[in-house]
N, C-alpha and C positions, 0 to 999 in steps of 0.2 A: 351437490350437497352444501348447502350454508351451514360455516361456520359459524363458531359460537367462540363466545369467553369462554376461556377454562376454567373448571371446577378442580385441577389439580394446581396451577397456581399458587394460592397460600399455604399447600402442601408441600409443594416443591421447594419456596422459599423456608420453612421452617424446616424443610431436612437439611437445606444446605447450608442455613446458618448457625443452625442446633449444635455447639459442639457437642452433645450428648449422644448426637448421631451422629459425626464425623468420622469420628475414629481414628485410624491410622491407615493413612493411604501413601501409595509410594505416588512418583509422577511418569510421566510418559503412558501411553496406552494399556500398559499392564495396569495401572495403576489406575488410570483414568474411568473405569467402573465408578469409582467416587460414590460421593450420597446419595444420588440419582439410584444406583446400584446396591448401595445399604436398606435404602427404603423397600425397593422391591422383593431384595431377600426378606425384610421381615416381612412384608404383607403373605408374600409366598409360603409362608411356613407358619405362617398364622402370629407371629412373634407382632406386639401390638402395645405403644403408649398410652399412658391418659389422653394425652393430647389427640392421638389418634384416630381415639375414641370420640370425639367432639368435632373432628376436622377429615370429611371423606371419608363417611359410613360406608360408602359403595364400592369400596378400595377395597377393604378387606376381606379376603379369601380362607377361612379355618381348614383343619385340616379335617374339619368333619363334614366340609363340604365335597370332599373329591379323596378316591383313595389315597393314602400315604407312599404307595409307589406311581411314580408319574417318570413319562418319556421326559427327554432332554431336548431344550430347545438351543439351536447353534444358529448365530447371525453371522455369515460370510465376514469373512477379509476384507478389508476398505481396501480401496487404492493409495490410501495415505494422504494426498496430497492433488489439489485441484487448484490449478490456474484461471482464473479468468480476465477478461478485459473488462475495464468499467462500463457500465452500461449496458452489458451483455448477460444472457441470463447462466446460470451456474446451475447444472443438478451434480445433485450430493447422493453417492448408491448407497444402499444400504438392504439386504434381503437377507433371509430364516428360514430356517428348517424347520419344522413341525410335526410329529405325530396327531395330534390332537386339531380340533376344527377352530375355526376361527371367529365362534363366536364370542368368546371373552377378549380377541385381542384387543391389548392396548399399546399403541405408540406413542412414546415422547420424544421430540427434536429440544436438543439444550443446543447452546453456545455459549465459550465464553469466550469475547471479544479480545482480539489484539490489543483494543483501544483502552479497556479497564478488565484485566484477568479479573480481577477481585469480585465483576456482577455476573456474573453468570445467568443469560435469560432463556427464556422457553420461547423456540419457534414456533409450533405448532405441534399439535395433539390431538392422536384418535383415539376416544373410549368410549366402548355402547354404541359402535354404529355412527359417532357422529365426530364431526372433526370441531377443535378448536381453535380461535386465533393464539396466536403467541403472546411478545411484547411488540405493544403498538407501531416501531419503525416494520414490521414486516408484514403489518396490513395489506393485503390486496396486491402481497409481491409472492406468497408463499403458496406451495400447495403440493400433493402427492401426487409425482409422475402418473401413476396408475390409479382404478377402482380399487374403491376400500370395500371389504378388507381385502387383501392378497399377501403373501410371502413378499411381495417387491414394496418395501414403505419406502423407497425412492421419495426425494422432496427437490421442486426445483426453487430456486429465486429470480426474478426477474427483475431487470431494471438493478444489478447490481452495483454495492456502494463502496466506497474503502471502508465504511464505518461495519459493512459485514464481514471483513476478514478476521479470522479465528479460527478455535477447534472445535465443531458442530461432534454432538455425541447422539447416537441412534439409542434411544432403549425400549426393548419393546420384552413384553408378559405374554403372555396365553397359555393360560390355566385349561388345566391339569399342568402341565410342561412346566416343568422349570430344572430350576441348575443350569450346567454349562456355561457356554458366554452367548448374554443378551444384551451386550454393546455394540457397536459398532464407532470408531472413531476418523473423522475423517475432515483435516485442512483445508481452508479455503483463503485464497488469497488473491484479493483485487490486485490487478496492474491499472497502474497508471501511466499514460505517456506523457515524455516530460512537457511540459508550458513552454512557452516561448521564451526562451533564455534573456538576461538582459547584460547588456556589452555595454564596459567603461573603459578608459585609459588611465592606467594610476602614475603619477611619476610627471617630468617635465617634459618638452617636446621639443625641447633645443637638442640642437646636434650636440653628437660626441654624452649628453644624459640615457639615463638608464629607464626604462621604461615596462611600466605590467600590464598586460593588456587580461582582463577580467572576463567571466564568463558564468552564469549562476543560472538555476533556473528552479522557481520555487514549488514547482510539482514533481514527481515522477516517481514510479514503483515500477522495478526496482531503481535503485539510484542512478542517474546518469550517468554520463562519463562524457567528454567534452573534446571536441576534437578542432584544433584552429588551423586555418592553412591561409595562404596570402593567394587573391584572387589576382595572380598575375599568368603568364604564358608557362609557368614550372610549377606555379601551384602550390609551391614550398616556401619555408619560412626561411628570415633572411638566416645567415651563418652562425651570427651571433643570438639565436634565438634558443632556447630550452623548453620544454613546454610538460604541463603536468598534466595530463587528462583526467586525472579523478578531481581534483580542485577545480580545474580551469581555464587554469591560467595560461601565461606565455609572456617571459622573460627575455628580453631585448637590449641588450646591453649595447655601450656606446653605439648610438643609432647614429644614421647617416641617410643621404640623399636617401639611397639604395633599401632605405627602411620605409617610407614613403609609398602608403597606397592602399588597397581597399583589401580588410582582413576579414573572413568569414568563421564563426563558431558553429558549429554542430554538437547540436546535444542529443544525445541517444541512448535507448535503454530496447528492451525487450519486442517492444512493439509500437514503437512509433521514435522522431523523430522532430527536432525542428531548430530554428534554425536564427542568428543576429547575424547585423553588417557591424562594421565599425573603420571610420575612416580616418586612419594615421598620416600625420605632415608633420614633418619635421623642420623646424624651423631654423633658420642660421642671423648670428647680427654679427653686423662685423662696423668696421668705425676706418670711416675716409676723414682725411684731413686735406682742407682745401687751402691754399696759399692764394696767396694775392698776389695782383700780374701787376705790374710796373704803368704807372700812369704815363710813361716816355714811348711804351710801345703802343701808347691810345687805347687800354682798354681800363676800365673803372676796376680802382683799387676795391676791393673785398678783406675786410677783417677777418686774422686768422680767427678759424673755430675749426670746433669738432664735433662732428654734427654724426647721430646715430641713426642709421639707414635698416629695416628690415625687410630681409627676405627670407623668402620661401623656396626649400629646394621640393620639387614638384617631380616625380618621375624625371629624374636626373638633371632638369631644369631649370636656372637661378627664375625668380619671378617678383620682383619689388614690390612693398604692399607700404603705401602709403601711411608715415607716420598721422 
């Protein structure tokens, strides 16, 4: 079945920006009915704006349409709370109980995004038989597990984003039916695994200084945590080393030969992993002073000086690197 723009759209936006329909609502799931839930109680009992009256004649249900005593319509328990990896598709449950047939049903999928609580969009919607698109990032990602209509308004997403994580709200009608709860609420949260971390050395690299060796990585959900170890035969950091795994870092004080050598970061989170090198030398100067040999025992006088010579301690190694 192709979908279509929705005709409740400009509805749905004037209910939930209307303080005149807002009301007083608590938060958390009890509360979470919201305006979505104010409107449908009025349509449902015939209770009816001017505006209302100009904006989605076909919404309205009187109560001279169907008797005043009607069964009660109950939408299952969520699971609360859905994981997924990015790029992987998410279905969100959501099913009802009904006395009554299903030809009036109507479903609406809201969310409001992690990324701005304050806009609240519509994913998709069924009324009359036919389904509609949402808000345009959910084009041709969204759609009803099952044949409409049924009790199961399951919705999957595919191709999941971070910018979809939020709390997606189920609300569905089918007249006669109402009263009870016609919500359903239920969390979704993209994972990310983190990026490729990137490694620096902060501090000097002369012996006997204090040295940070860095660690960051500018993706991952949930947040990283970082783990440093020295790519030698023990694997472990030198004695004098500290290390903070939620920052990064790794703290090396008065360093020596013995600090010298190839250090590996690990950054990791829920589902996946990855990984920098970083190659520490510690460097040493030190200062010869040469004397001049006696012109008597035949070899050429040399003017005193003092001359600055650098090495390199290398895996325990002296190694001279040419001024």
């Amino acid at each position: 079945m192709t979908s279509q723009r929705s005709p409740l759209a400009p509805l749905l936006l004037l209910s939930l920006h209307d303080p005149e329909r807002r009301g007083q609502h608590t938060s958390g799931p009890a509360g979470g009915r919201g305006v979505i839930q104010d409107m449908y109680s009025q349509l449902a009992v015939g209770k009816k704006t001017e505006r209302d009256r100009h904006v989605g004649r076909s919404l309205y249900w009187g109560p001279s349409c169907y008797p005043s005593v009607a069964a009660s319509l109950e939408v299952s328990e969520s699971p609360g709370s859905i994981q997924v990896a990015r790029g992987q598709p998410a279905v969100l449950p959501c099913t009802f109980t009904t006395s009554a047939a299903l030809i009036n049903l109507n479903v609406i999928w809201m969310v409001t995004p992690l990324s701005n609580a304050n806009q609240p969009e519509q994913v998709i919607l069924y009324q009359g038989g036919q389904m509609f698109d949402g808000a345009p990032r959910f084009h041709g990602r969204v759609g009803f597990t099952g044949t409409m209509p049924a009790t199961n308004v399951s919705i999957f997403i595919n191709n999941t984003q971070l910018s979809d994580t939020g709390t997606y709200q189920c609300l569905v009608n089918n007249l006669p039916d109402i009263g009870g709860r016609n919500i359903g609420v239920t969390g979704l949260t993209v994972l990310v695994p983190p990026s490729a971390p990137h490694c620096q050395i902060q501090g000097s690299q002369d012996i006997g200084s204090d040295v940070i060796l860095l660690c960051s990585s500018e993706e991952g959900i949930p947040r990283p945590t970082y783990l440093w170890e020295k790519l030698d035969n023990t694997l472990k950091l030198p004695p004098t080393a500290t290390q903070d795994q939620v920052q990064g870092t790794v703290t090396i004080r008065n360093i020596s030969a013995l600090s010298s050598g190839l250090y590996q970061c690990v950054a990791s989170n829920a589902i996946g992993t990855s990984t920098c090198l970083l190659d520490l030398q510690v460097i040493s100067r030190a200062f010869f002073y040469w004397r001049s040999k006696n012109k008597e025992e035949e070899e050429e006088e040399i003017p005193n000086e003092i001359s600055f010579i650098h090495w390199i301690m290398k895996e325990g190694k002296v190694q001279h690197v040419p001024n």
